[in-house]
C-alpha positions in Angstrom: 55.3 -21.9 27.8 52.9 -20.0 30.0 51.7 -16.9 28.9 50.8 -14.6 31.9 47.9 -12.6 33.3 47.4 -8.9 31.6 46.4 -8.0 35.2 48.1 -7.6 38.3 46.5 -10.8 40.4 46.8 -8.5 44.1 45.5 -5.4 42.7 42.1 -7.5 41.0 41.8 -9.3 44.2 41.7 -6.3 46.8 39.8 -4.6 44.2 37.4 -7.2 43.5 36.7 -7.3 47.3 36.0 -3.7 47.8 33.7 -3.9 44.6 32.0 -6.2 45.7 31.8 -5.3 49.3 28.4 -4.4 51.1 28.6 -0.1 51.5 28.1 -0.9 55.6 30.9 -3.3 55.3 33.7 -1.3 53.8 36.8 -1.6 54.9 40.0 0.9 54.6 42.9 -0.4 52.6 46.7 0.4 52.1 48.4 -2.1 49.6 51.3 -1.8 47.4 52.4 -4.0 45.5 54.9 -4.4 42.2 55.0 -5.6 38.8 57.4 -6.1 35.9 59.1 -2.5 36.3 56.1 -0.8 37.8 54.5 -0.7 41.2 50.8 -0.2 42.4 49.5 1.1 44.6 45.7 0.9 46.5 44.3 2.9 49.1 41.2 3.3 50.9 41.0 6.2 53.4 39.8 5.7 57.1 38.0 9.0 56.9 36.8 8.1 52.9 35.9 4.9 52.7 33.6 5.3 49.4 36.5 6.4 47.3 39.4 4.0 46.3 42.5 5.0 44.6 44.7 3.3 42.2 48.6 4.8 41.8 50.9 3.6 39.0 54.5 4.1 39.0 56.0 4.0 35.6 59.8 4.5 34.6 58.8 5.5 31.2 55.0 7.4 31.9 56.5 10.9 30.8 57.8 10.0 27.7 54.6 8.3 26.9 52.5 10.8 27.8 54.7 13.3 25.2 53.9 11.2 22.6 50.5 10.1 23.1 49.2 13.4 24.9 47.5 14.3 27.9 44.1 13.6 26.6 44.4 10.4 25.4 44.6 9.0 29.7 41.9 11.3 30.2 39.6 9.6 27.7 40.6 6.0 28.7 39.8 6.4 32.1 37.1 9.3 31.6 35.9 10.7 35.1 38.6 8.3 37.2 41.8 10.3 36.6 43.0 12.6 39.1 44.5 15.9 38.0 47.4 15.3 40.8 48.9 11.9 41.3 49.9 10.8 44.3 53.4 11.7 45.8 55.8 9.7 44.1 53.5 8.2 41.6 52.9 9.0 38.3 49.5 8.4 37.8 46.7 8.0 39.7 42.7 6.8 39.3 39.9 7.8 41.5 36.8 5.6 41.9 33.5 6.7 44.0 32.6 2.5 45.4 29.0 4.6 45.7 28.9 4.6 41.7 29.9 1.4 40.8 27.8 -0.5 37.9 24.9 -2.3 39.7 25.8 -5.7 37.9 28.5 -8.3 39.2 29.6 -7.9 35.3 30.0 -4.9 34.8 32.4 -4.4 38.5 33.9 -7.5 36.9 35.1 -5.7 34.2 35.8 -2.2 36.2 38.4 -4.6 38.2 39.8 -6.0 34.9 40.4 -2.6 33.9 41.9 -1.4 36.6 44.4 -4.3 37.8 45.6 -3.6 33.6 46.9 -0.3 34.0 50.8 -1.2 33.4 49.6 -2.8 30.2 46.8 0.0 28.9 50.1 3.1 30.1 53.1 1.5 28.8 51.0 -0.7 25.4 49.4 3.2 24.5 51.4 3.4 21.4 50.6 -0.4 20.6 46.7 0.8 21.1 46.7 3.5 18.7 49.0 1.8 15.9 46.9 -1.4 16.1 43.1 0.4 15.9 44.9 2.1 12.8 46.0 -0.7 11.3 43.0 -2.7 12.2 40.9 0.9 10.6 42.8 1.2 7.8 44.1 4.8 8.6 47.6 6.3 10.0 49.0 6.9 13.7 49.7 10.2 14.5 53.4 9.6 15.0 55.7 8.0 12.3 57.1 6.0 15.2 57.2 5.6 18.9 60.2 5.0 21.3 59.8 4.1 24.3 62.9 3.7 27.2 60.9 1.7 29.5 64.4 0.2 31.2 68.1 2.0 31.8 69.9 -0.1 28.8 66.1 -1.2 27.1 64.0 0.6 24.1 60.5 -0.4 22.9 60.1 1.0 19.4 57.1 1.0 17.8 57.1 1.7 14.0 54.2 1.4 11.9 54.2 1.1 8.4 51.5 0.9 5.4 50.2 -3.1 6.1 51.7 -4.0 9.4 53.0 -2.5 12.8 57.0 -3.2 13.4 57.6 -3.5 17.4 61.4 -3.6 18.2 63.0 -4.5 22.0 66.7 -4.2 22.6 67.2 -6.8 25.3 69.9 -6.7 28.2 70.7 -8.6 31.3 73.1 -8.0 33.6 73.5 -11.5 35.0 75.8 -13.7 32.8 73.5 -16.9 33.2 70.2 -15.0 32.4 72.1 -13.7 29.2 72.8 -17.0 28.3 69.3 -18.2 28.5 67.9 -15.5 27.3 69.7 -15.9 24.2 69.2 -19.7 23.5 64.7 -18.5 24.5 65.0 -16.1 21.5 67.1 -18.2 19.0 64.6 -21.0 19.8 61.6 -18.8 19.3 62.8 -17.5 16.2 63.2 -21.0 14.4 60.5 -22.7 16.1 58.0 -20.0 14.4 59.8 -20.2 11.0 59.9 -24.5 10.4 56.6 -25.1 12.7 53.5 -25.1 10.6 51.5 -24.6 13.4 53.0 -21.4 14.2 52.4 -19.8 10.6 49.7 -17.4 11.8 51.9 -15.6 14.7 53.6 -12.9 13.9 57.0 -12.5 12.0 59.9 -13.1 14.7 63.5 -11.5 14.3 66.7 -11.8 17.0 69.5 -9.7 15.5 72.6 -8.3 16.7 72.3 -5.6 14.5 69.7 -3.1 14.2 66.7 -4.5 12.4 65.9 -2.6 8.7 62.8 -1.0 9.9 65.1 0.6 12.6 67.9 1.7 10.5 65.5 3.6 8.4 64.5 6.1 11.3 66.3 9.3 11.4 67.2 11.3 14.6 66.5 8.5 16.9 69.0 7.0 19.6 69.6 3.3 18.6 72.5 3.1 21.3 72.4 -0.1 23.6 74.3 -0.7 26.9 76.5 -3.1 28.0 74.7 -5.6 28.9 72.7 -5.8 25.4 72.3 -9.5 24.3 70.2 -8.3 20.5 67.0 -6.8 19.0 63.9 -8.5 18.9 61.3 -7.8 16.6 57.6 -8.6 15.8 55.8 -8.2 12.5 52.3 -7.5 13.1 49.9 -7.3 10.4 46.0 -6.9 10.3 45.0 -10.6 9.9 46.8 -10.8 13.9 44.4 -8.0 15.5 41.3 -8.6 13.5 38.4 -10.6 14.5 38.2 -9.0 18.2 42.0 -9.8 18.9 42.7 -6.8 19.0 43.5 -6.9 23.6 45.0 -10.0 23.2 47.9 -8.6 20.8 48.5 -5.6 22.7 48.6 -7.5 25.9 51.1 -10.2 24.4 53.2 -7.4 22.5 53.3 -4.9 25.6 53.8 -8.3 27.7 57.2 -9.5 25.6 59.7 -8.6 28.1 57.7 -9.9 31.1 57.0 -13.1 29.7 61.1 -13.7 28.1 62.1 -12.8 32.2 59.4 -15.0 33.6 60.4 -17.9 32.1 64.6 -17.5 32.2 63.6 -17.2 36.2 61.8 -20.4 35.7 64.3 -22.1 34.1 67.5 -21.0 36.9 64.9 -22.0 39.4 64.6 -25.7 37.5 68.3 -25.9 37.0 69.1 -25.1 40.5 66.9 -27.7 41.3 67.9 -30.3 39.5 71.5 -29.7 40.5 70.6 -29.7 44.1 68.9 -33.6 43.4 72.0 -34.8 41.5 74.3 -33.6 44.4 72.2 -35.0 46.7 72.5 -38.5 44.9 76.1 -38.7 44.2 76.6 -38.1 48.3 74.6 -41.0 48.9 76.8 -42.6 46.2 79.9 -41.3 48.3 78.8 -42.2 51.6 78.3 -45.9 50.5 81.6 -45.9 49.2 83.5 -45.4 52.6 86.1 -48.7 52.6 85.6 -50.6 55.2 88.2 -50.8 58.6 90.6 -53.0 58.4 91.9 -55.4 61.2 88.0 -55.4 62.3 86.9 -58.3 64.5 84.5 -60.4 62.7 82.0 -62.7 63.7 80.7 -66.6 61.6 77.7 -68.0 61.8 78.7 -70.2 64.4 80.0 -67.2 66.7 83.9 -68.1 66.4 85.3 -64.4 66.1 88.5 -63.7 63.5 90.0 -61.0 62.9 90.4 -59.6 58.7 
């Protein structure tokens, strides 16, 4: 299993290079690129080349933005956010190149934050229920739903000790369903009978709503039909202490990304493999053609006879 970046790899590296870039060597830009239900995009202006913008398009931005409030974007990315995102975007960052920090580390980081911003948007309600639970204290929300596909939810429910994150899961392709749902089964008993697996979170793939999930009131549990189950992950404090804190939100808000990476991976090896054994039963069949009869043959002595 490979787990993937938090970051989008194009957006670090044509950040990285305008970071890093001497101010007399600066370069305008124009790149979009997307991700795992989002798209980015980074632009340097001919006639402003000390300011770079970053743009995020997100299906679900709004509804997270409801629930998580205006203020809480404008504190994460304090002095970058732009009171009016680009056209067709629904966020969008604002960084002067002429203030960067003077350090290579400190850009670094900058670029690290940047190339995140699917992950920081769409993992906001994974932020504030995990510093709570990692603070001891209470969200603001009793729970936090997130539609971040047409037939897919991302609940987030926290509770007194732990923090409940649900997906409905749906594919539309009948082959991807079919992996998908041998991937979860096989996660979900791998982390209950390995013992090296007894520190990651609780994993659940149901059919049926989970219990945390039947408990809310007034909320839309309806799936598509393409649904294939509900996935959920128990996360306590013992997962997001000790400066774990990124690394659980990354490879909670990262579920969905990482289940479709990996089902791709596997059609791509099954193709293949299919392609090689095809390949090797028609050299089977061509060195099974019979030979001609009533062909003229010749001995060892060169008499000629005809079988």
């Amino acid at each position: 299993m490979i787990h993937l970046e938090p970051g989008h790899r194009i957006v670090a590296e044509t950040l990285a290079a305008r970071f890093h870039a001497p101010p007399d060597k600066r370069e305008a830009v124009d790149v979009t690129c997307s991700d795992f239900g989002c798209q980015y995009y980074v632009c340097v202006a001919q006639e402003e080349k000390h300011i770079l913008r970053v743009s995020l398009w997100l299906r679900c931005f709004d509804e997270i933005r409801d629930m998580v409030g205006a203020n809480y974007f404008q504190e994460m990315y304090a002095g970058m956010l732009e009171p009016t995102p680009r056209q067709n975007f629904k966020l969008t960052l604002a960084v002067n190149l002429d203030a960067l920090p003077a350090d290579a580390e400190g850009k670094d980081a900058l670029v690290r934050k940047l190339s995140s911003l699917k992950r920081d948007v769409m993992g906001a309600p994974l932020w504030i229920c995990f510093k709570a639970l990692l603070e001891g204290g209470r969200p603001p929300r009793p729970h936090y739903v997130i539609h971040f596909r047409p037939e897919e939810t991302m609940w987030v429910i926290p509770a007194n000790d732990l923090v409940v994150v649900v997906f409905s899961i749906a594919f539309e392709n009948q082959v991807e369903a079919a992996i998908a749902k041998v991937f979860l089964q096989e996660i979900e008993i791998s982390r209950r009978q390995s013992r090296d697996l007894a520190t990651a979170p609780n994993v659940t793939y149901t059919q049926d709503p989970p219990q945390e999930l039947k408990q809310l009131k007034d909320v839309d549990k309806a799936t598509g039909k393409d649904f294939i189950g509900f996935v959920s992950l128990a996360i306590n404090k013992r997962i997001v202490d000790g400066g774990r804190l990124e690394k659980a939100v990354t490879l909670t808000e990262g579920y969905r990304a990482y289940l479709v990476y990996h089902i791709k991976a596997t059609k791509s090896q099954l193709h293949t493999r299919i392609r090689s054994r095809s390949s090797n039963w028609l050299q089977v069949l061509n060195r099974a053609v019979p030979e001609k009869l009533n062909a003229e043959k010749k001995t060892i002595s060169g008499r000629t006879f005809k079988r």
